[in-house]
MDTraj code that builds the backbone (N, CA, C; nanometers):
import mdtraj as md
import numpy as np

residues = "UNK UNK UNK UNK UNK UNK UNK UNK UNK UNK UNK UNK UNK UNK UNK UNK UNK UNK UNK UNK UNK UNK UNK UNK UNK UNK UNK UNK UNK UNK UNK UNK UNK UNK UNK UNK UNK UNK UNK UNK UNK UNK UNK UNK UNK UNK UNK UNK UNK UNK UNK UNK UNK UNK UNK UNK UNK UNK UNK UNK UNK UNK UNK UNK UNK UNK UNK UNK UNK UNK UNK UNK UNK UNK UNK UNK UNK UNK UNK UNK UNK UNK UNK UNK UNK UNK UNK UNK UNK UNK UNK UNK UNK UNK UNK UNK UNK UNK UNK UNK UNK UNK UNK UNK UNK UNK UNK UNK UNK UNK UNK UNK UNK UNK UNK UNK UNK UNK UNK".split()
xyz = np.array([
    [7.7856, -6.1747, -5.9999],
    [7.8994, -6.2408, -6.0602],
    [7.8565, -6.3834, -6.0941],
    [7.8799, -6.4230, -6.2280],
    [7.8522, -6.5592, -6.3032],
    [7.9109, -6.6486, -6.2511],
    [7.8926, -6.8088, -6.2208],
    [7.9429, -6.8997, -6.2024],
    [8.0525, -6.9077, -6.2897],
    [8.0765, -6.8879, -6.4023],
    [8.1550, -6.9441, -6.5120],
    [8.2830, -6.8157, -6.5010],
    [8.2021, -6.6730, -6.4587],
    [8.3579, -6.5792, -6.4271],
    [8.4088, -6.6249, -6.3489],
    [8.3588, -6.6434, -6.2156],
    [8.4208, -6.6737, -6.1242],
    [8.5360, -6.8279, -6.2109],
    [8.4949, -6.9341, -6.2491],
    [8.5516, -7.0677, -6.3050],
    [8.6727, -7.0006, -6.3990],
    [8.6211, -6.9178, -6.4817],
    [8.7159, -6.8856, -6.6012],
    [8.8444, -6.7832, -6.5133],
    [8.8088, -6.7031, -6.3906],
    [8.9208, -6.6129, -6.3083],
    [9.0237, -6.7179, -6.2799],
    [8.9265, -6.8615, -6.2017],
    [9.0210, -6.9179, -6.1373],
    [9.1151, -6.9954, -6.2053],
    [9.0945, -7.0327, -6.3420],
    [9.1586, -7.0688, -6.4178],
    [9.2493, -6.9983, -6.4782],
    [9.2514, -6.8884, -6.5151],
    [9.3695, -6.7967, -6.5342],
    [9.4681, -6.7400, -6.4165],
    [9.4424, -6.7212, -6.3182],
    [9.4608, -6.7581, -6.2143],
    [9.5649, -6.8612, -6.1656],
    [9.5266, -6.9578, -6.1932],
    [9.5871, -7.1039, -6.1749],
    [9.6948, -7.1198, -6.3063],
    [9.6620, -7.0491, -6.4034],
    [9.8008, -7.0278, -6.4999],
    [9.9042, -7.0000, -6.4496],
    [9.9100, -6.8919, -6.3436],
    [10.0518, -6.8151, -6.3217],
    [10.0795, -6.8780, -6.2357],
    [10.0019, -6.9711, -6.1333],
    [10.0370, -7.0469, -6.0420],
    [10.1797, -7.1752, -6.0180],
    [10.1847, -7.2103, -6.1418],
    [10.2838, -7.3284, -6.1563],
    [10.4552, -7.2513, -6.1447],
    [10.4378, -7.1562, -6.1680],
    [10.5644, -7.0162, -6.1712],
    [10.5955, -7.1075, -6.0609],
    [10.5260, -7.0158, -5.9241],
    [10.5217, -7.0479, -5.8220],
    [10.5819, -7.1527, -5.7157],
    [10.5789, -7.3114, -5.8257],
    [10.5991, -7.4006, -5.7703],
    [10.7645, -7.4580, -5.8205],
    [10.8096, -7.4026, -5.8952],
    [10.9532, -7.3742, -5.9253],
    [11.0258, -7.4340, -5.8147],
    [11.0919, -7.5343, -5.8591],
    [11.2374, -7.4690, -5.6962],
    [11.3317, -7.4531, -5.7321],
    [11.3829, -7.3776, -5.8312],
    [11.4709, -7.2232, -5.8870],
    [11.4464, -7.1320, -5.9350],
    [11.4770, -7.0087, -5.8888],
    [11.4141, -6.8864, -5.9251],
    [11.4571, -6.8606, -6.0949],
    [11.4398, -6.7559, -6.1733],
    [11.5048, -6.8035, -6.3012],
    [11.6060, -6.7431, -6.3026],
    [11.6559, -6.7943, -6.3990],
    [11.7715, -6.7268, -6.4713],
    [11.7915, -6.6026, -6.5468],
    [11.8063, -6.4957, -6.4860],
    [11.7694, -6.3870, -6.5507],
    [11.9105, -6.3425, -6.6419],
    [12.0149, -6.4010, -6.6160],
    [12.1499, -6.4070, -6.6791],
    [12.1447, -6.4320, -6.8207],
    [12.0196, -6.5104, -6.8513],
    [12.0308, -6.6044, -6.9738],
    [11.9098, -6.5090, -7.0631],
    [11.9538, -6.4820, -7.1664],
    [11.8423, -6.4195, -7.2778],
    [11.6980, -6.5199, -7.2630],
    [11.6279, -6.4568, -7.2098],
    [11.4378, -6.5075, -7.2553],
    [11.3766, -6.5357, -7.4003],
    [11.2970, -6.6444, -7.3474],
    [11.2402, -6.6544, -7.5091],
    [11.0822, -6.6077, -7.4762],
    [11.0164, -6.5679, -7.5639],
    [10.8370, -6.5372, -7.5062],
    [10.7785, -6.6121, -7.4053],
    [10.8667, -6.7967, -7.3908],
    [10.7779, -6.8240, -7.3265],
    [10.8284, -6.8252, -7.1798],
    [10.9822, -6.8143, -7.1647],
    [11.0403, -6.7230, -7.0399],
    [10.9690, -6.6133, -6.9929],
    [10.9829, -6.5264, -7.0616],
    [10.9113, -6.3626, -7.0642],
    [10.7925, -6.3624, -6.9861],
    [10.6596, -6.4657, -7.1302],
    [10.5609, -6.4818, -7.0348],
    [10.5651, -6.5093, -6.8733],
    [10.6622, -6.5855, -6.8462],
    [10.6521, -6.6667, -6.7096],
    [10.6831, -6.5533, -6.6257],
    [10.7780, -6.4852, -6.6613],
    [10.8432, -6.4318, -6.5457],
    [10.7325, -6.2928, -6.5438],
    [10.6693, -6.3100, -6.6157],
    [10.5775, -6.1861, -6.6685],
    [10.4105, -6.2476, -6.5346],
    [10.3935, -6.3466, -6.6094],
    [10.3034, -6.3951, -6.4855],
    [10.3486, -6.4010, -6.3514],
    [10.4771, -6.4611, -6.3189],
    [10.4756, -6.4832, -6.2039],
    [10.5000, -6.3390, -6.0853],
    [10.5411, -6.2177, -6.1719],
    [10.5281, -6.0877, -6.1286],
    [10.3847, -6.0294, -6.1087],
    [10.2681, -6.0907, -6.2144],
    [10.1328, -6.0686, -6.1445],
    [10.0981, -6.1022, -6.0690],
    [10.1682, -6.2309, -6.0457],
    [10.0888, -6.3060, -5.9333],
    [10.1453, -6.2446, -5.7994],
    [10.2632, -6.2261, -5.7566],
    [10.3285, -6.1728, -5.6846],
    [10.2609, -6.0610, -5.6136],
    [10.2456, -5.9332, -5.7368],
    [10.1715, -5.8326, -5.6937],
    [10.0476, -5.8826, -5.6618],
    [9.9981, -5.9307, -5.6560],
    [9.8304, -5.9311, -5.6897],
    [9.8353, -6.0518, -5.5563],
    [9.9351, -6.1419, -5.4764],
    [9.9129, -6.1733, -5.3657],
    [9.9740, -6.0543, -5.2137],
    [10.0842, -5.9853, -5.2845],
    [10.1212, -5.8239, -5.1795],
    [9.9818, -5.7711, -5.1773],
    [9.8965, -5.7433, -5.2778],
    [9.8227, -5.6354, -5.2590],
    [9.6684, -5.6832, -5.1594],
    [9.6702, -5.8231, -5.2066],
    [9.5672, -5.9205, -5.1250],
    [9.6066, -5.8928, -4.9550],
    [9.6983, -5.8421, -4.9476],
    [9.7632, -5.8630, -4.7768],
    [9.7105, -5.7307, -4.7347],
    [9.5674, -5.7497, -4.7030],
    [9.4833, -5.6258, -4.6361],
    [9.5044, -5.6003, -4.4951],
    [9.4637, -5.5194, -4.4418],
    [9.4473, -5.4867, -4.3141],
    [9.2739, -5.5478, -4.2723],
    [9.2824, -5.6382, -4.1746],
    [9.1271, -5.6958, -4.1904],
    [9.0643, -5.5789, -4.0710],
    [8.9479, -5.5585, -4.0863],
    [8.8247, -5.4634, -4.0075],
    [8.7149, -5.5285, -3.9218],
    [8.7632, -5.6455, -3.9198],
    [8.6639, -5.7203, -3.8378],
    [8.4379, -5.7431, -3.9300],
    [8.4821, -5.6675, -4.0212],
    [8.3504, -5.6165, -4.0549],
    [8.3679, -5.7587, -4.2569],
    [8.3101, -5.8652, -4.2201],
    [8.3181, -5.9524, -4.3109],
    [8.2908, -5.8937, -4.4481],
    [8.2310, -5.8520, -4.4888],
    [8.1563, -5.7689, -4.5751],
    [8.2759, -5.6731, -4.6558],
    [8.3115, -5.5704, -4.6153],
    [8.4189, -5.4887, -4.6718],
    [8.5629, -5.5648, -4.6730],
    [8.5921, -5.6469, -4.5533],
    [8.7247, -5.7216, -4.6196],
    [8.7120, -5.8511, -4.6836],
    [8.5885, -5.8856, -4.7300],
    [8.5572, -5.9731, -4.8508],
    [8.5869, -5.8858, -4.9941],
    [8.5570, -5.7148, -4.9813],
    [8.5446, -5.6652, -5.1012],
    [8.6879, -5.5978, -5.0881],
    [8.7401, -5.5613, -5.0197],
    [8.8813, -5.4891, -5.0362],
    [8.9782, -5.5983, -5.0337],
    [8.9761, -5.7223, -5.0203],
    [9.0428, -5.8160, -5.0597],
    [8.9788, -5.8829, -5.2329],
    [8.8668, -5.9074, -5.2607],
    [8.8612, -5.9558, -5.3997],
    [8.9172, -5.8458, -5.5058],
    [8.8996, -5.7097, -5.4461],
    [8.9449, -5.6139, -5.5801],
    [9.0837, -5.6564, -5.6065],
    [9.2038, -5.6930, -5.5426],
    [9.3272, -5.6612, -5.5911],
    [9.3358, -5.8332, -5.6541],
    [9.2619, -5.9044, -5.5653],
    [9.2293, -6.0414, -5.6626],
    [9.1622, -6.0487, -5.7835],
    [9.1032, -5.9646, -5.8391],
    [9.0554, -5.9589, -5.9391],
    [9.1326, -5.8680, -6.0707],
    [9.1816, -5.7548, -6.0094],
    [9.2912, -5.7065, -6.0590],
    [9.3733, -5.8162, -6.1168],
    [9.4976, -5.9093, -6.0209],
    [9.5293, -6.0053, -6.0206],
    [9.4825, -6.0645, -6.2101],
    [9.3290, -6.1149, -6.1913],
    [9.3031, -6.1755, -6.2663],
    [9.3198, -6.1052, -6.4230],
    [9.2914, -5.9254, -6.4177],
    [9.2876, -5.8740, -6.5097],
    [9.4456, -5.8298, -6.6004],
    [9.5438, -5.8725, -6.5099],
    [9.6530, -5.8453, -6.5182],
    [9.7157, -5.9908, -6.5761],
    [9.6717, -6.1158, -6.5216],
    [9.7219, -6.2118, -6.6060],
    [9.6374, -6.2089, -6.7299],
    [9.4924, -6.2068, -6.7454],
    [9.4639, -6.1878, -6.8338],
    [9.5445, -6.1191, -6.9791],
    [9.5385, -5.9914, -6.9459],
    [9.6342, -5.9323, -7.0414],
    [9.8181, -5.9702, -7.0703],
    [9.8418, -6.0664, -6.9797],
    [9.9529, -6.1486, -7.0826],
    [9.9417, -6.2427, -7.1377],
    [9.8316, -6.2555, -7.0823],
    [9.7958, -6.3819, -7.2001],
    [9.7551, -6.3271, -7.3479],
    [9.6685, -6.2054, -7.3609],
    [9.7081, -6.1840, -7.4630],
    [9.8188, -6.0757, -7.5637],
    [9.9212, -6.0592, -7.4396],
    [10.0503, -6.0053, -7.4875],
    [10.1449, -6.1214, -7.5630],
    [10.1478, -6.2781, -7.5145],
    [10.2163, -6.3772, -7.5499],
    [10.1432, -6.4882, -7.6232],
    [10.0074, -6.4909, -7.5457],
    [9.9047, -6.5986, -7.6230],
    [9.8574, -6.6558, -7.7653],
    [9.8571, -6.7635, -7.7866],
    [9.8626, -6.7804, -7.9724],
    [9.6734, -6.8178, -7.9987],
    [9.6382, -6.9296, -7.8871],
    [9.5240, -7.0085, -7.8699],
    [9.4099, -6.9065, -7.8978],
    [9.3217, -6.9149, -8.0037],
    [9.2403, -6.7715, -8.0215],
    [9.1207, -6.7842, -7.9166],
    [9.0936, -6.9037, -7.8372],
    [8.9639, -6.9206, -7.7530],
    [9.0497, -6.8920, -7.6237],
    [9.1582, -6.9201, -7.5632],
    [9.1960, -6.8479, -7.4371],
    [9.1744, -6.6960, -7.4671],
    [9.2515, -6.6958, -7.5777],
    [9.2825, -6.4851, -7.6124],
    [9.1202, -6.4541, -7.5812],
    [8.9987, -6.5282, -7.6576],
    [8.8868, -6.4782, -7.6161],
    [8.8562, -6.4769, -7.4693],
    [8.8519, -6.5836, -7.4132],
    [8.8434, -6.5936, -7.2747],
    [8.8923, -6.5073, -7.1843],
    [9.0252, -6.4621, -7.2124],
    [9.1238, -6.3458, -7.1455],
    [9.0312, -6.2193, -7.1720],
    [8.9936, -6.1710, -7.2594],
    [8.8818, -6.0323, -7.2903],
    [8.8323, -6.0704, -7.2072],
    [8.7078, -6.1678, -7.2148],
    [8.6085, -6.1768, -7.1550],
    [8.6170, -6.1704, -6.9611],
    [8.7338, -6.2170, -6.9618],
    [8.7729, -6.2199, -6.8215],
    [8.8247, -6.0617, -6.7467],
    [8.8680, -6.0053, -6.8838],
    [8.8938, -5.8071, -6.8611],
    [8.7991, -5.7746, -6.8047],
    [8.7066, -5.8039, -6.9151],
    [8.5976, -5.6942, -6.9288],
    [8.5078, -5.7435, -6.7589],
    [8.4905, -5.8567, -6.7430],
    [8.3661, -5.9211, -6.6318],
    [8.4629, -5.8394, -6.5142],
    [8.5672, -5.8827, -6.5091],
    [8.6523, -5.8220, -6.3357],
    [8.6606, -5.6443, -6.3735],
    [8.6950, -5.5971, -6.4617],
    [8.6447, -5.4787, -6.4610],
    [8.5697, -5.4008, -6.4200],
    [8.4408, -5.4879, -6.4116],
    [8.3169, -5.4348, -6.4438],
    [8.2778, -5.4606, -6.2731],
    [8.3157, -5.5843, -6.2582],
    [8.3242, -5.5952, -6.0748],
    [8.3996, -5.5255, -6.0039],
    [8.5396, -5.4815, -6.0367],
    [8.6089, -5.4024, -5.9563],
    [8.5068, -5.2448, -5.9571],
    [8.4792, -5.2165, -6.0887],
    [8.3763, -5.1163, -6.0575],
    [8.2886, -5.1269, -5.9460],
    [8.1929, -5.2048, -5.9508],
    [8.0846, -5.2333, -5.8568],
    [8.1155, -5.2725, -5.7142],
    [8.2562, -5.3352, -5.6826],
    [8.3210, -5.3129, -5.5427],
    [8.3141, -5.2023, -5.5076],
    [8.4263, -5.1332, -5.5546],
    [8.4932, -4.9673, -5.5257],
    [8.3316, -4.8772, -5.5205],
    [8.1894, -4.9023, -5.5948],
    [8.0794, -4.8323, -5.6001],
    [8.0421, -4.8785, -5.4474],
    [8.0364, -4.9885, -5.4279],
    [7.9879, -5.0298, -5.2783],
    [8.0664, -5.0573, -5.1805],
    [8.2069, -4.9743, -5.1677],
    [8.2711, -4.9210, -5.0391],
    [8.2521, -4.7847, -5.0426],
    [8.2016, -4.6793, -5.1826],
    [8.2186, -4.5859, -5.1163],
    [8.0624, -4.5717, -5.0899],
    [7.9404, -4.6412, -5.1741],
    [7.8107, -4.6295, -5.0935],
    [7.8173, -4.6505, -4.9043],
    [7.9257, -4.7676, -4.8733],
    [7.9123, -4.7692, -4.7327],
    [8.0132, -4.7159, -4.6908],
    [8.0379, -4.5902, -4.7149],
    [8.1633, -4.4750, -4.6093],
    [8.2468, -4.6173, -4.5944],
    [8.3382, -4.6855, -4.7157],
    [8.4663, -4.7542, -4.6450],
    [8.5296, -4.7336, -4.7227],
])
top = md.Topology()
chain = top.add_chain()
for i, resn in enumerate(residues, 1):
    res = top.add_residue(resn, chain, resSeq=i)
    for name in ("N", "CA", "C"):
        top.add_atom(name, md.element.get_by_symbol(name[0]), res)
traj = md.Trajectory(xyz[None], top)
């Protein structure tokens, strides 16, 4: 994994984050505009994607480093793609692919090396 995936995850990442820091939940009473939508759209990834982070730890560093980054990376692949469900900026929209395709390609290579080690 690249220095710069890892930089570019945490930055998308850190998009859905500000949801977060709200202190009112929204208004779901009130018609959304895209950039409502988006939000409430991120802040439901983020949500899931910190439930699913809530592993059962094994004492064994190694596998709950990797059964915790998959649903974090997920996470990442999931904001990704609203960004380019709502996104206008054509170098984020690129960045968002690029960020699919790299955690993709790692969640592969996790899930290959829990089941190489019977976990």
């Amino acid at each position: 994994m690249s220095l710069k995936i890892i930089a570019l995850t945490a930055m998308l990442t850190v998009v859905a984050t500000p949801v977060l820091a709200e202190d009112k939940p929204m208004d779901m009473s009130k018609p959304m505009g895209s950039h409502d939508t988006a939000s409430h759209a991120f802040s439901e990834a983020n949500d899931k994607m910190h439930k699913d982070m809530m592993i059962e730890y094994t004492g064994d560093p190694d596998v709950d480093f990797v059964r915790g980054m998959i649903p974090h990376h997920q996470g990442a692949i999931d904001v990704a793609k609203i960004e380019l469900q709502y996104g206008k900026d054509p170098d984020i929209r690129k960045l968002a692919e690029a960020v699919i395709k790299a955690q993709e390609a790692e969640i592969t290579e996790m899930n290959a090396w829990l089941k190489a080690h019977g976990k």
